[in-house]
Structure formats: structure tokens, C-alpha cells
C-alpha positions in Angstrom: 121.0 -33.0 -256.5 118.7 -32.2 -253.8 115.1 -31.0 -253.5 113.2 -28.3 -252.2 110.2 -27.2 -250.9 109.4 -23.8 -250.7 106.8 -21.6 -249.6 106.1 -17.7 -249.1 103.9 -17.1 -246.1 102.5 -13.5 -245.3 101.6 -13.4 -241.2 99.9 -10.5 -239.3 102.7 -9.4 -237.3 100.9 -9.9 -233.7 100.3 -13.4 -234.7 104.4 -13.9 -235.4 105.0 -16.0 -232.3 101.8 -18.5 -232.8 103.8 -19.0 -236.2 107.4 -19.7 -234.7 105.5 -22.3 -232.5 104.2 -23.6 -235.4 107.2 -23.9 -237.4 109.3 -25.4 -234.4 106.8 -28.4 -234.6 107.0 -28.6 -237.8 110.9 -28.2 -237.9 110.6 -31.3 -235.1 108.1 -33.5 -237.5 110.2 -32.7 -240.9 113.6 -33.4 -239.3 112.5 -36.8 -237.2 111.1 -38.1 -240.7 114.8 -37.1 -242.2 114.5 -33.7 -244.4 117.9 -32.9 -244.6 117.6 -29.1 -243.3 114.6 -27.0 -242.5 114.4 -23.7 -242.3 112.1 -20.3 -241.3 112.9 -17.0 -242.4 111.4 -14.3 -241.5 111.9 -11.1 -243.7 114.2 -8.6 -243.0 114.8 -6.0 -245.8 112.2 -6.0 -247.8 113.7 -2.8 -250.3 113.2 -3.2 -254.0 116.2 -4.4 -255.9 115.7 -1.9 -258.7 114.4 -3.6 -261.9 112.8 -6.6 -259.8 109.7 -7.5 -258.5 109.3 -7.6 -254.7 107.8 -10.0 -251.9 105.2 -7.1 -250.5 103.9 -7.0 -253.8 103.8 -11.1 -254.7 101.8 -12.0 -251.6 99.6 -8.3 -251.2 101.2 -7.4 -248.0 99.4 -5.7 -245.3 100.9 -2.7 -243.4 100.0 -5.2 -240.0 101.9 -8.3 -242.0 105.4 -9.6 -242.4 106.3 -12.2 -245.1 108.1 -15.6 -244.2 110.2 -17.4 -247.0 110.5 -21.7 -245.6 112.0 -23.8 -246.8 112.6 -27.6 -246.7 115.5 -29.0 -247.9 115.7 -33.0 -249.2 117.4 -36.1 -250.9 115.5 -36.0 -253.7 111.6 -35.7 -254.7 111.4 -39.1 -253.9 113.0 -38.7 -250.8 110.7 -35.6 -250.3 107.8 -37.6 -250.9 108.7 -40.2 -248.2 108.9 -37.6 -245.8 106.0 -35.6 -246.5 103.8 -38.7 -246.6 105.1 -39.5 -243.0 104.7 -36.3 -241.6 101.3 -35.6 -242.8 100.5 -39.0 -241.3 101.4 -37.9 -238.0 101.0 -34.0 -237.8 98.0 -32.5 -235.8 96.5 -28.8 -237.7 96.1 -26.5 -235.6 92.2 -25.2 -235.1 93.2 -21.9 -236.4 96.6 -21.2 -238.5 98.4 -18.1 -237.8 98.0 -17.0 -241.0 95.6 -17.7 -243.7 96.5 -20.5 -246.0 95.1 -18.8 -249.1 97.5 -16.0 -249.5 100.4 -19.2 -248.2 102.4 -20.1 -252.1 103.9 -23.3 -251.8 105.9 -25.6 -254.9 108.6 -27.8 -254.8 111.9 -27.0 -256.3 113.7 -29.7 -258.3 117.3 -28.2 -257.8 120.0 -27.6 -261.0 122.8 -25.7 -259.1 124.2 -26.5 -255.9 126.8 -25.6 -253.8 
């Protein structure tokens, strides 16, 4: 089964395209290293599935943010690990995020259905 790493980003909405830059490095560094598939999503419909929590409410949402949901995509943890470690070897932070880190939720996702 494969592993995951997932994280829920809220981003001010004028600062959208800084992120996309962002993640297209970061696509670039996670791929080269060999995550299996990487991905950026940017929400879309954000209406309340009645009975169920929602993202605008997990991460606070601003009126001026949008949420991401990302997500990494890899062999196993230990395959995860090997990758991260590369990629945190090589990668460059930018001087100021598009975002702030401390509303960023991040965990990896050992996966039990697949398909």
C-alpha cells in the first residue's frame, strides 16, 4: 500500500500565484527525488455537506483566504522518508512563505484502502 502526505493550507487569495510557484518547485523537487504523484488543490466548493464539519471552519478561514488541500503520494513511509530527506537536503525556503506556516496542518497518511 502506498503513503501519503497530506496537508491543509489556508492562503490569502492575492498571494495565490506566489503559492502555485511555490508548489511547481516543489512538485519539480518531490518528483526528481521519486514521489510517485504530487498534487495541489485548490478549493473549489467549499458548501457544507450537512452533518459534517467543513475546511473554512478547520483552518479559521479568512473572507481574503482560500484553502489548499496537497498531497504527496509514495511507495511506502520508508520510501517517503527517502524522499523527503533528499528533498529537504536540496530545497531552498523562500524568505517569506505565501502563507503562514502556523495555520499550514500537515501528517502523513499510512493508507488501508486503495484503488
Amino acid at each position: 500500500m502506498s503513503y501519503v502526505d497530506g496537508f491543509v493550507i489556508p492562503v490569502a487569495k492575492n498571494k495565490v500565484a506566489a503559492y502555485k510557484k511555490m508548489a511547481e518547485e516543489g512538485k519539480k523537487a518531490w518528483m526528481k527525488h521519486g514521489a510517485v504523484q504530487y498534487f495541489e488543490c485548490v478549493a473549489d466548493d467549499m458548501n457544507v455537506f450537512p452533518g459534517c464539519g467543513d475546511f473554512k471552519t478547520l483552518v479559521k478561514l479568512k473572507a481574503n483566504e482560500t484553502v489548499f488541500f496537497s498531497f504527496i503520494i509514495f511507495k511506502s513511509k520508508a520510501h517517503r522518508n527517502a524522499v523527503n530527506k533528499k528533498v529537504m537536503a536540496e530545497m531552498k525556503m523562500p524568505n517569506a512563505m505565501p502563507f503562514d506556516p502556523k495555520k499550514m496542518a500537515y501528517a502523513g497518511f499510512k493508507t488501508i484502502v486503495e484503488g
